[in-house]
N, C-alpha and C positions, 0 to 999 in steps of 0.2 A: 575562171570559175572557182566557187569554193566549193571542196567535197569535203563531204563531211559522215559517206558511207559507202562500204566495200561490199560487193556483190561478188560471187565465186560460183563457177559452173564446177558441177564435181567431179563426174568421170574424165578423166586425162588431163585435167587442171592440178586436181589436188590428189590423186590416185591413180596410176596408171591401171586403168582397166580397160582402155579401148581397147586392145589386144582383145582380152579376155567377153567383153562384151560381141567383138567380130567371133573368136570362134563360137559363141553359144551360140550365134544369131543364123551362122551358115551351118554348122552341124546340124541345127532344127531344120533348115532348108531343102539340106542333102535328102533328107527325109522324102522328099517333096518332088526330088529330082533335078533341084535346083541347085546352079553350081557359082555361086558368085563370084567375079575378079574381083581383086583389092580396090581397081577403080571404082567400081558400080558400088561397094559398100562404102567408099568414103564418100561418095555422093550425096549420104544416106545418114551419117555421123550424125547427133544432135534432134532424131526425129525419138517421141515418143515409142517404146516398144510396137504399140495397137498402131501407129500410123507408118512404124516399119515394114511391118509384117504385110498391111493394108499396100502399103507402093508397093511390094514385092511380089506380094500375090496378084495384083492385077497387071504389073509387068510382065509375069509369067504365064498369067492368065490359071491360076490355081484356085478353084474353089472356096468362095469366104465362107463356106461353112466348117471348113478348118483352122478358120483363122486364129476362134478363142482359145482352142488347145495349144495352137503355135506360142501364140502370146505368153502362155503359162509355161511353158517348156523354157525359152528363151531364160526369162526372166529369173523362174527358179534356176538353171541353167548358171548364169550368170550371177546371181547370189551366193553360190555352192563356188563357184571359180575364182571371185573376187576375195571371198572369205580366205580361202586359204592360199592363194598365191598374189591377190593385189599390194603395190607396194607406193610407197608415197612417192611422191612426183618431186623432183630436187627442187628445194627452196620450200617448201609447203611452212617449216615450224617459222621462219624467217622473215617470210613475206606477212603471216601472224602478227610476230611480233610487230613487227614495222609498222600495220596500221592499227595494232591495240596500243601501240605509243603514242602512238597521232589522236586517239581516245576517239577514231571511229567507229561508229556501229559496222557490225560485222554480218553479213548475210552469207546464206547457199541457195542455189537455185537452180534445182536441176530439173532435167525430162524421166529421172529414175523414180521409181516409188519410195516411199518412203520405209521402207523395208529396208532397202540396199542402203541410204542416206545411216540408217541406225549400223551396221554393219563397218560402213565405213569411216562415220567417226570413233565409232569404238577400234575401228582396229589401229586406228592412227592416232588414236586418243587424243584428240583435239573437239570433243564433244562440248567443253567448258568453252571455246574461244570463239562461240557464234551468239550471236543473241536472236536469232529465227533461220528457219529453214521452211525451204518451200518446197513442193512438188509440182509439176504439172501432172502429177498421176491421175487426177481425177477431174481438171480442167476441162472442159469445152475444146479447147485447141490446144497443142502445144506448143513448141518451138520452131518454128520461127515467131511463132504471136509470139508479143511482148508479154503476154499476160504472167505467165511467169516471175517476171523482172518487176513487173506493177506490183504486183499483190508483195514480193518480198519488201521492195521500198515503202509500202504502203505500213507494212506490220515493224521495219525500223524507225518508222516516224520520218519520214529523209522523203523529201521530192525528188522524183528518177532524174532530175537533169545535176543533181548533188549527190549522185552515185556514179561510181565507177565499176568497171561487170571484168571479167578475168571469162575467158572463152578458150576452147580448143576448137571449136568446130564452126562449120561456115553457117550454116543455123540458128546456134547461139547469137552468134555475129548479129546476122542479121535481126534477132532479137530484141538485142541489148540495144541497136540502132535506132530501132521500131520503139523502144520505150522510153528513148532519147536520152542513154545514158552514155558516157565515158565507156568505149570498148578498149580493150586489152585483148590482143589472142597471142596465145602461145602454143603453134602449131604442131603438130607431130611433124619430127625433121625430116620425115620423106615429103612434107606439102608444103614445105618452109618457104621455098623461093614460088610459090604461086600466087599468080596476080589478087586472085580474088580476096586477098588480105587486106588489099587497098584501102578497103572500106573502111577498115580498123583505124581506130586514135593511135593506136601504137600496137608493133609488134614483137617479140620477144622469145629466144630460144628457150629463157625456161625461165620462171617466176622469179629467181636471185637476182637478175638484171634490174628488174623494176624501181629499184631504188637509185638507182645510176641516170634512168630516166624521168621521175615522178618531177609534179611542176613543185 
């Protein structure tokens, strides 16, 4: 197959923020009385904030008329933690370069709003090296729909099956699958050896590799 454009999920692909994303999401929680293990929230990695909070709160059976202050807490939460201590994910300038050499269109596509997306290419200053950015922030569905992946392929000109998508989470995955693109995950290394990666085109400790692999 020819590719001919690069799709990138943002939090824990190109910015280590899933960290930071889990505490904002269980401190709002604790709130709540809710106390999440590390499993139950990677379960959860790659969902929209409102469809976070949404599986959480009816897991615990918590009130949705708290939901839309959850949502806002999280997320500003999360904005305010990522600004000042997120850091680039290794290989991030590299794996850049690599397909702006190859003169592929460059996409993001994440479940974050578009708030956090300004945020973090500013702070990693790689703002110049995408030519569209997407959100599912205000989509219909988020992640695991493909829709996400559509609409970015759709705005770099590139048919989804002539993109390739870069994922950390089991969500995205099934995403990028759903809108029948080239997946890539690059797992957080405590999920590394789990089956459910299978699905993946290829999988990778961290974005430097890629070119060791690429067709």
């Amino acid at each position: 197959m020819n590719y001919s454009a690069v799709i990138f999920d943002m939090d824990g692909v190109l910015i280590d923020s899933e960290p930071l994303w889990q505490e904002a999401g269980k401190e709002t929680l604790n709130h709540f009385g809710i106390s999440l293990t590390d499993d139950q929230y990677h379960t959860s990695t790659g969902l929209r904030t409102e469809e976070w909070v949404d599986h959480w709160f009816r897991y615990f059976g918590i009130d949705q008329v708290h939901a839309p202050e959850a949502v806002r807490i999280i997320i500003q939460t999360a904005i305010d933690k990522i600004g000042q201590q997120g850091t680039a994910m290794p290989g991030v300038t590299e794996i850049l370069d690599y397909f702006s050499e190859k003169n592929y269109r460059i996409g993001l596509a994440t479940s974050s709003p578009l708030a956090l997306v300004d945020v973090v290419v500013d702070k990693l200053t790689i703002r110049n090296r995408f030519h569209h950015f997407s959100s599912a922030e205000f989509l219909p569905y988020g992640k695991p729909h493909p829709q996400v992946f559509l609409d970015c392929a759709a705005a770099l000109q590139t048919p989804p099956a002539a993109c390739i998508v870069f994922e950390d989470s089991y969500n995205g995955m099934i995403a990028a699958k759903a809108a029948r693109m080239k997946c890539v995950v690059v797992p957080a290394a405590n999920q590394f050896e789990q089956l459910r990666w299978g699905a993946a085109d290829l999988k990778l400790k961290t974005l430097v590799e890629y070119p060791l692999y690429a067709d």
